[in-house]
C-alpha positions as CSV (number, residue, x, y, z in Angstrom):
1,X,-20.0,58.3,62.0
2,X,-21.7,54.9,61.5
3,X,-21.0,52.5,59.1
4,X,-22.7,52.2,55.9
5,X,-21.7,48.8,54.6
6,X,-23.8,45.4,55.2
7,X,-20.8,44.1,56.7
8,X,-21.1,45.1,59.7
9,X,-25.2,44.2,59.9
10,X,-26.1,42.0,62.8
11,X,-27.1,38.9,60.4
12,X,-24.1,39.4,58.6
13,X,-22.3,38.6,62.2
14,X,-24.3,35.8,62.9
15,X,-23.9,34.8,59.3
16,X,-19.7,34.6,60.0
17,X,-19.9,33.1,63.3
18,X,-21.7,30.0,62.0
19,X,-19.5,29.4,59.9
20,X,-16.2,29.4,62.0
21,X,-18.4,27.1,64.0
22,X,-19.1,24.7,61.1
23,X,-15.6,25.3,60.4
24,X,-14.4,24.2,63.7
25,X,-16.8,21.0,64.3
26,X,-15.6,19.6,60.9
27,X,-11.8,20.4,61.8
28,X,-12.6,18.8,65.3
29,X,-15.2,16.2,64.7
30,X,-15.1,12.1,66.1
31,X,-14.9,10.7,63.2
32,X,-11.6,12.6,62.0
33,X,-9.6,10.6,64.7
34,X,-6.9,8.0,64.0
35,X,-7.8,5.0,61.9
36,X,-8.5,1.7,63.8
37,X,-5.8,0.1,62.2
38,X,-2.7,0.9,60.7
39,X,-0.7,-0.6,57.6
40,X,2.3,-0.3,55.4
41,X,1.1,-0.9,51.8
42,X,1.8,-4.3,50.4
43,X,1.3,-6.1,47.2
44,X,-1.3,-4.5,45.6
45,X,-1.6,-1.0,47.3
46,X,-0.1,2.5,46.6
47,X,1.2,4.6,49.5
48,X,-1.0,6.9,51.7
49,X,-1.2,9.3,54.4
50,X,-0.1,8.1,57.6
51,X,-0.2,10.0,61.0
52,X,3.0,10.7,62.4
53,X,1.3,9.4,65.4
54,X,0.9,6.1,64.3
55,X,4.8,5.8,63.4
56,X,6.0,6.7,66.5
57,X,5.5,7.3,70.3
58,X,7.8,10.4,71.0
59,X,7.0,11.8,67.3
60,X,7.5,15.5,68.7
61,X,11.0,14.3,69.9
62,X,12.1,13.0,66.9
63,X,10.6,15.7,64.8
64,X,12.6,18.8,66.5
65,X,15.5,16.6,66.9
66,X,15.5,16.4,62.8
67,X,14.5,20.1,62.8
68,X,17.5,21.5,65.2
69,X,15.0,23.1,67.6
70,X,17.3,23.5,70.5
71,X,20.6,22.3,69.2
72,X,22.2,25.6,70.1
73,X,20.9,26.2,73.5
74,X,24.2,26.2,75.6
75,X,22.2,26.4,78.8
76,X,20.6,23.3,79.1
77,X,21.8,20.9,76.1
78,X,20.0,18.2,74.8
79,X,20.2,14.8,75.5
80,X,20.5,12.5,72.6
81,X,16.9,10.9,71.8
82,X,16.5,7.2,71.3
83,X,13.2,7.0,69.1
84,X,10.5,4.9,69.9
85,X,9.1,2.8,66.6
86,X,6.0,1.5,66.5
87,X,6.8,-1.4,64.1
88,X,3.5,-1.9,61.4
89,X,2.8,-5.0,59.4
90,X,2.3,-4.7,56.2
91,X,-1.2,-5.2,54.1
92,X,-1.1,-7.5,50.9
93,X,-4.6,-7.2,48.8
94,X,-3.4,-9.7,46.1
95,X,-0.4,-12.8,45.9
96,X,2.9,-11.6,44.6
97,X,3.4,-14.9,41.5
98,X,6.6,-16.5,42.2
99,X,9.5,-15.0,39.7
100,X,11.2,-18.4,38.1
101,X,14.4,-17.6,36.6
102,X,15.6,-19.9,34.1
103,X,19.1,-21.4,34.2
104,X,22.4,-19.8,33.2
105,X,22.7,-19.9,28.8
106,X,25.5,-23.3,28.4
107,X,26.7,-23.2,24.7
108,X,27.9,-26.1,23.8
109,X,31.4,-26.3,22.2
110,X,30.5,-28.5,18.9
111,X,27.7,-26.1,17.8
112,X,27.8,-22.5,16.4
113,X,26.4,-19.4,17.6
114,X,23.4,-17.4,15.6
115,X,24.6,-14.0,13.9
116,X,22.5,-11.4,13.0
């Protein structure tokens, strides 16, 4: 028996197929890569997204080591990993005033203290 619904017409296929192919050049495109430079925030900046590839160069390590992927094999045990940091500066958009703190409150003895 052949199928009655336009889902399975030939343009309909074509029609899906370009778009798992759009989907997949935007998923995979150049300009997607990492960032040309990486910063913590500073002064002046809220917290974003950062690639666990920029914090770190054995970020797969350090991931299943956190997860306990393999923490149970008895066969061939793990070795304890030393991660490798990648250390970032951090970026500063404005200057931070300087906080001036007054000195320590001296009452002196001959004079009377203000009650409310």
């Amino acid at each position: 028996m052949t199928s009655t619904r336009t889902k399975n017409t030939p343009e309909n296929y074509e029609l899906e197929q370009s778009t798992f192919e759009k989907n997949v050049d935007y998923c995979t495109a150049e300009w997607r890569g990492p960032p040309p430079q990486t910063h913590f925030p500073g002064d002046g900046l809220l917290a974003g997204n950062v690639s666990r590839t920029q914090l770190s160069n054995n970020y797969c390590d350090i991931e299943s080591m956190l997860r306990g992927i393999g923490s149970t094999n008895l066969v061939s045990p793990q070795s304890p990993i030393q991660p490798e940091i990648k250390y970032l500066q951090s970026l500063h958009i404005s200057n931070k005033l300087p906080l001036y703190i007054p000195a320590p409150l001296m009452l002196q003895p001959n004079q009377r203290h203000l009650f409310n």
